[in-house]
C-alpha positions as CSV (number, residue, x, y, z in Angstrom):
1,X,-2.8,12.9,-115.2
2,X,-2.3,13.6,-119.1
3,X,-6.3,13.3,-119.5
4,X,-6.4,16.1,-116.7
5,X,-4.0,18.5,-118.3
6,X,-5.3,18.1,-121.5
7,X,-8.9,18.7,-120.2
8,X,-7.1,21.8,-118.5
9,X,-5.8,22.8,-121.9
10,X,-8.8,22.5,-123.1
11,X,-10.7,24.5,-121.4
12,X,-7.9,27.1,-121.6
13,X,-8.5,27.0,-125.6
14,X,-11.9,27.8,-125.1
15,X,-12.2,30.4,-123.1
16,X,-9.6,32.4,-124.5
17,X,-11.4,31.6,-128.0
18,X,-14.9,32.5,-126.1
19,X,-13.2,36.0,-124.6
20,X,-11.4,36.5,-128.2
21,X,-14.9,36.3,-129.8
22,X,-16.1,38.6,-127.7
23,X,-13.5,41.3,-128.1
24,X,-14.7,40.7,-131.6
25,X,-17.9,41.4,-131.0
26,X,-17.3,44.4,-128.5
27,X,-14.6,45.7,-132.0
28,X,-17.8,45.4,-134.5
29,X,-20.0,47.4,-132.4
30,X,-17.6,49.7,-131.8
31,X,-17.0,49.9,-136.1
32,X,-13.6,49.0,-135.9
33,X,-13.4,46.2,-138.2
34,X,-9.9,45.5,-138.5
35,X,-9.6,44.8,-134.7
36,X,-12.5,42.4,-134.9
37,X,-10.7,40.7,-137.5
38,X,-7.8,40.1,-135.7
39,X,-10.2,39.1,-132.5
40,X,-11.4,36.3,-134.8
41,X,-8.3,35.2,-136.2
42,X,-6.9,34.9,-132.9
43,X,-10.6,32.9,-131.5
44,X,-9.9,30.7,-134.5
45,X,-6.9,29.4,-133.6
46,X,-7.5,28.8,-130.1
47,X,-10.5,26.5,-131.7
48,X,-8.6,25.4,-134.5
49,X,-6.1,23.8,-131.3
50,X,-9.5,23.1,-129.0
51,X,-10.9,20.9,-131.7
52,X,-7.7,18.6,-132.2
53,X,-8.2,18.5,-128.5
54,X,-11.5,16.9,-128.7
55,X,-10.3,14.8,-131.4
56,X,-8.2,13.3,-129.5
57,X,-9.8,12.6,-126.6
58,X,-12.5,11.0,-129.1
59,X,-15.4,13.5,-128.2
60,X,-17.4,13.6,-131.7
61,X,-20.1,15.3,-130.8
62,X,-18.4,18.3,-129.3
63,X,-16.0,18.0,-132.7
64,X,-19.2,18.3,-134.5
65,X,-20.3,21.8,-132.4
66,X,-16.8,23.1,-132.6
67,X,-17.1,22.9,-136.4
68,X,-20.4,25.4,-136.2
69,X,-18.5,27.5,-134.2
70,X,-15.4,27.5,-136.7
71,X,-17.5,28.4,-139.9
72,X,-19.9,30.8,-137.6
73,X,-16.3,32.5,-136.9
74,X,-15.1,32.4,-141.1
75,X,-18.4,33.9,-141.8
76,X,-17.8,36.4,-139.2
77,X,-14.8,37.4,-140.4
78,X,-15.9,37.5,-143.9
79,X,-18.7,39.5,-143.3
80,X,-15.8,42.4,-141.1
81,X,-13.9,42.2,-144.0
82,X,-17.1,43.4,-146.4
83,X,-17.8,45.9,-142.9
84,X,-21.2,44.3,-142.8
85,X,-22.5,45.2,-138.7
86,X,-24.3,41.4,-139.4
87,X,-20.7,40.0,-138.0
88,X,-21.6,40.9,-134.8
89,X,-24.8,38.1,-135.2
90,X,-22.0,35.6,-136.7
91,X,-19.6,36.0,-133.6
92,X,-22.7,35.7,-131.3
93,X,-23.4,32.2,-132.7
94,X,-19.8,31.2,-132.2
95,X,-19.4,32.7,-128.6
96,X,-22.9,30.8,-127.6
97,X,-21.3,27.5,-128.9
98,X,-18.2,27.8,-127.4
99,X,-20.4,28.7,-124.0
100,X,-22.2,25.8,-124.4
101,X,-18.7,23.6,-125.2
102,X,-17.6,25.4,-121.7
103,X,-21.1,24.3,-119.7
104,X,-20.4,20.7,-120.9
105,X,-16.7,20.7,-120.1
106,X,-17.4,21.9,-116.3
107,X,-20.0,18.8,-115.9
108,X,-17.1,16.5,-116.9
């Protein structure tokens, strides 16, 4: 039962973090860089939680995937802050590897 919820959890964390990067994304196109900021702050901690998940539950490979999608979300955000429209590539990256986190979560 506690392996269930936290598998539950866990795929909670990501698609909020996968929707959050997205709002991001939607924010960037949109020019409004302060609101993508905030998307990404928000997608970060949802993975920042996700990946303690999968360090629990011993899943290094998916602990090494969340990483690319934490520092393709820093960059992201770094890039808003300079209002470079290249952000919008950065969040891309992070939402396709939190996707791919998702496919591999619904086989289990």
């Amino acid at each position: 039962m506690v392996r269930a919820l936290q598998t539950s959890e866990l795929r909670g964390e990501l698609l909020g973090a996968r929707a959050a990067t997205l709002d991001a994304r939607v924010a960037i196109y949109s020019v409004n860089f302060g609101e993508a900021s905030r998307h990404l702050e928000d997608a970060r901690g949802l993975l920042r939680r996700a990946d303690d998940r999968l360090k629990s539950l011993g899943r290094d490979d998916e602990v090494q995937q969340m990483q690319k999608a934490l520092a393709s979300i820093d960059e992201a955000q770094r890039m808003a802050g300079k209002l470079d429209q290249g952000a919008n590539s950065r969040a891309g990256d992070a939402a396709k590897i939190v996707g791919d986190l998702l496919e591999v979560e619904a086989k289990r």
